[in-house]
Phi, psi and omega in degrees: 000128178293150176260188189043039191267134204249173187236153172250147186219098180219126179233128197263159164270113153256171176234095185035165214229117122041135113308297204292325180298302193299322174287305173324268206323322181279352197048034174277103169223157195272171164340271194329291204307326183291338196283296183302327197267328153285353157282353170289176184275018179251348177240130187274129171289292217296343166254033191265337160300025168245355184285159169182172173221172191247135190256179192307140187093340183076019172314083159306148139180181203304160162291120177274108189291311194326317181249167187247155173268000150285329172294314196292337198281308177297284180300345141301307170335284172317309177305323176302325195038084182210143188253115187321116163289322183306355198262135178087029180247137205273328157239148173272157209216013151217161178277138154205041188210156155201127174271108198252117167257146178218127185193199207197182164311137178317313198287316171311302200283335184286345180282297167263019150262344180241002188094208168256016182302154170277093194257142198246101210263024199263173165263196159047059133271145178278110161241014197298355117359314179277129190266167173246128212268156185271326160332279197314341178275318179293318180303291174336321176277322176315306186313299181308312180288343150329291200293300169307336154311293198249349171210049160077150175285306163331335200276305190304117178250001165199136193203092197254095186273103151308087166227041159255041171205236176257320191246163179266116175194187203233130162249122196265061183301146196204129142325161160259058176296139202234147179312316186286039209348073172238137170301115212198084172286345160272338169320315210256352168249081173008038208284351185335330187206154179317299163341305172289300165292011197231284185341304163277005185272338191275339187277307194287347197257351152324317203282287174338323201282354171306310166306303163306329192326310180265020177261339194121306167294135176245140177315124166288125167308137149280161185279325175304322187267322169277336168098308201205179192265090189264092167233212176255165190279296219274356175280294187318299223279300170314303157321328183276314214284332176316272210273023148253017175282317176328296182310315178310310203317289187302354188279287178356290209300341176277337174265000133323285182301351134337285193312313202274315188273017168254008124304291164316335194285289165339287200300344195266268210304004175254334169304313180269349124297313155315283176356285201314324215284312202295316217300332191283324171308305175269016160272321184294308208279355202281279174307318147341306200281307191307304184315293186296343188264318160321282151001276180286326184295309196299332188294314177294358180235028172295191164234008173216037214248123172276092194297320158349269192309320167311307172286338151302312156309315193286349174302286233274350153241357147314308192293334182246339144340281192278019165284322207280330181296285189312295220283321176291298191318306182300303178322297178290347101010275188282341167317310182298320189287307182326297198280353123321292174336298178305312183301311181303308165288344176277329192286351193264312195275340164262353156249014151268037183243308137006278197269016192260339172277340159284331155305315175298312171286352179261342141310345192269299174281347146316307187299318176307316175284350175276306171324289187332279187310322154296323212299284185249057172274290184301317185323302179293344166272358174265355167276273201345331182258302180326282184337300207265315157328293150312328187265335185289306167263021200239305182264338184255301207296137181268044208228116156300319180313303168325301175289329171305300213288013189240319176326087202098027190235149178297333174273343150308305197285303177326316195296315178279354184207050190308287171318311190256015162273326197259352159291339177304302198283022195258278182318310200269007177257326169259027157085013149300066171301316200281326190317295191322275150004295202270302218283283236258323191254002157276334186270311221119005185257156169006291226041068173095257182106002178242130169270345186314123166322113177265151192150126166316139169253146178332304159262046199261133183291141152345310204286304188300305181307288178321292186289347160265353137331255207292345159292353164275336188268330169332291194294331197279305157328326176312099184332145189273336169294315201263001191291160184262172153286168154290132168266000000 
């Protein structure tokens, strides 16, 4: 088992979830829907029998389709007797869900969901092949007596192990229920305050790694606990391109979802004209019908008017008169859900147009950090062949002219004492002076020769600051028998 393996935990505030979010999450999709959501890179078909959740009581078994997690919502609620603020409302305007993801490093959770099987994570591969392993059932329950653990079993209304998709992980929806059973999401995640919440967000993720301890996953530094990011240039390096491989990723998948839902949009505005064409056909046969049931009443109060025959007609268009009244009320009906529908869906497209233009500025600028860190990865390996170069013609060329004209120079001094100049110049760029000093005359060297306050002036460029950094660790460096005077 690889080490520095981190386990993930991210919990979101909803103002309640989706028919379509709740059918993802159930993997309930009709043909068509199944067509379009397994043709993205993110879901594999041939694993899709590997998925499965855990119900109540800690029950592995198949995803139970039957009910929706709105529905499961609704009947917690009741039970509860608390009335959904969001229902009958056309946008919701309180939380009353958190959507909780819980999964780990990639190589790890594919580790105990397939084993040592050969699984071909590419996409449109055949894996119906592939068993699902029990480790991922065990991890899956703990992660559930977790959940049951910090915000009641009763609560959790849903709880979905993915692993038809690259990485294997669980989508948990969970009320926010408070003991004294009232709805309340800052109450049960502690949000009063920023504080308060990142406190208990930093406690939950305490709690989890107990759970993880015995999985491989280890709890992740926070920068709040640690001050900073402690990794290697080439760890660092490797962590930007992961996440801007993500990022790409998370770009794609909104222009899919971009993609799908102006599809659906199309298919609403086409829906809402049909609609508009019947409502209008059955308001003319409405009037119509209405107009011809006049007709037959003036006729019927003749006195000399074949009351049967009248009444049989006035029977037989009235009986289709309140055909046609039903039929406009179910039109105008779905007319209205349409253009909710529609609304819903133009409002799905600006703000996933929205976050796809903030992903995009924030690639640009990833990308940008990415350059930086090769751009000075390479710098430095081409400062390493200067050095040796430099050192090279300093010790082997028999040519005098050579050696004069290198005599006093800082790339003489880099060549023979490279390494211990920019550690010199290290200490004296974050203001260790004395540090420096004790450094520089433990290697053999001077140690300076300046009495002068050290320290960047206020409008001293980086660059500048830095390259008089290392000509002062040059000269501190210098051997002390060969130092020149000074004036």
């Amino acid at each position: 088992m690889a080490s520095g393996q981190k386990q993930v935990m991210d919990i979101k505030p909803a103002k309640g979830i989706s028919q379509n979010e709740s059918n993802e999450h159930q993997r309930k999709w009709n043909d068509h829907t199944k067509e379009v959501q397994m043709g993205r890179r993110e879901y594999d078909p041939t694993r899709d029998h590997l998925n499965f959740e855990i119900a109540k009581g800690g029950i592995v078994q198949p995803i139970d389709k039957t009910k929706s997690i709105p529905q499961r919502m609704a009947e917690r609620f009741a039970a509860l007797g608390i009335k959904d603020p969001n229902e009958g409302k056309e946008k919701p305007s309180r939380i009353t869900l958190a959507q909780v993801i819980f999964s780990g490093n990639h190589d790890r959770m594919v580790e105990l969901a397939f084993g040592t099987q050969d699984v071909d994570l590419n996409r449109q591969r055949d894996n119906s092949h592939i068993r699902r392993m029990p480790e991922i059932e065990e991890w899956a329950k703990d992660m559930y007596r977790f959940a049951c653990e910090q915000w009641g079993e009763d609560n959790i209304v849903g709880f979905y192990v993915h692993l038809d998709e690259k990485c294997p992980h669980i989508h948990c929806s969970v009320l926010p229920i408070t003991p004294d059973g009232k709805l309340s999401h800052k109450k049960v995640f502690h949000g009063e305050s920023k504080d308060a919440l990142a406190k208990h967000l930093l406690f939950l993720h305490d709690e989890l790694a107990k759970y993880n301890d015995k999985w491989g996953l280890e709890r992740g530094s926070d920068i709040r606990e640690t001050g900073a990011k402690h990794c290697s240039p080439e760890e660092y390096r490797r962590q930007l391109a992961q996440q801007l491989d993500e990022l790409v990723r998370k770009i794609e998948a909104g222009e899919m979802t971009l993609d799908e839902t102006n599809k659906q949009i199309i298919t609403a505005e086409r829906k809402l004209k049909s609609f508009n064409t019947m409502i209008a056909k059955l308001q003319a046969r409405q009037e119509e019908l209405t107009r011809q049931r006049g007709e037959l009443l003036r006729e019927y109060n003749r006195t000399d008017a074949d009351k049967s025959r009248l009444e049989r007609e006035i029977a037989k268009t009235e009986k289709e008169l309140d055909f046609v009244k039903d039929k406009l009320i179910s039109r105008q009906m779905q007319l209205s859900a349409t253009e909710r529908e529609l609304d819903v869906l133009n409002e799905q497209v600006k703000k996933t147009q929205s976050e796809h233009q903030e992903m995009e500025s924030q690639l640009g600028k990833m990308s940008g950090d990415v350059r930086e860190q090769l751009e000075l990865r390479l710098k430095s390996v081409a400062m390493d062949e200067m050095v040796d170069t430099v050192r090279d013609m300093i010790t082997l060329s028999n040519v005098p002219e050579v050696k004069a004209a290198l005599d006093n120079t800082l790339a003489k001094e880099f060549a023979l004492r490279f390494n211990d100049i920019v550690r010199c110049a290290i200490l004296l760029s974050v203001g260790l002076v004395d540090q420096a000093t004790t450094f520089a005359e433990g290697r053999g060297g001077g140690g300076g020769g300046s009495n002068m306050p050290w320290g960047r002036k206020d409008d001293e460029d980086e660059r500048k600051w830095l390259m008089r950094c290392l000509m002062q660790g040059a000269r501190m460096m210098h051997p002390r028998g060969n130092q020149k005077k000074r004036r």
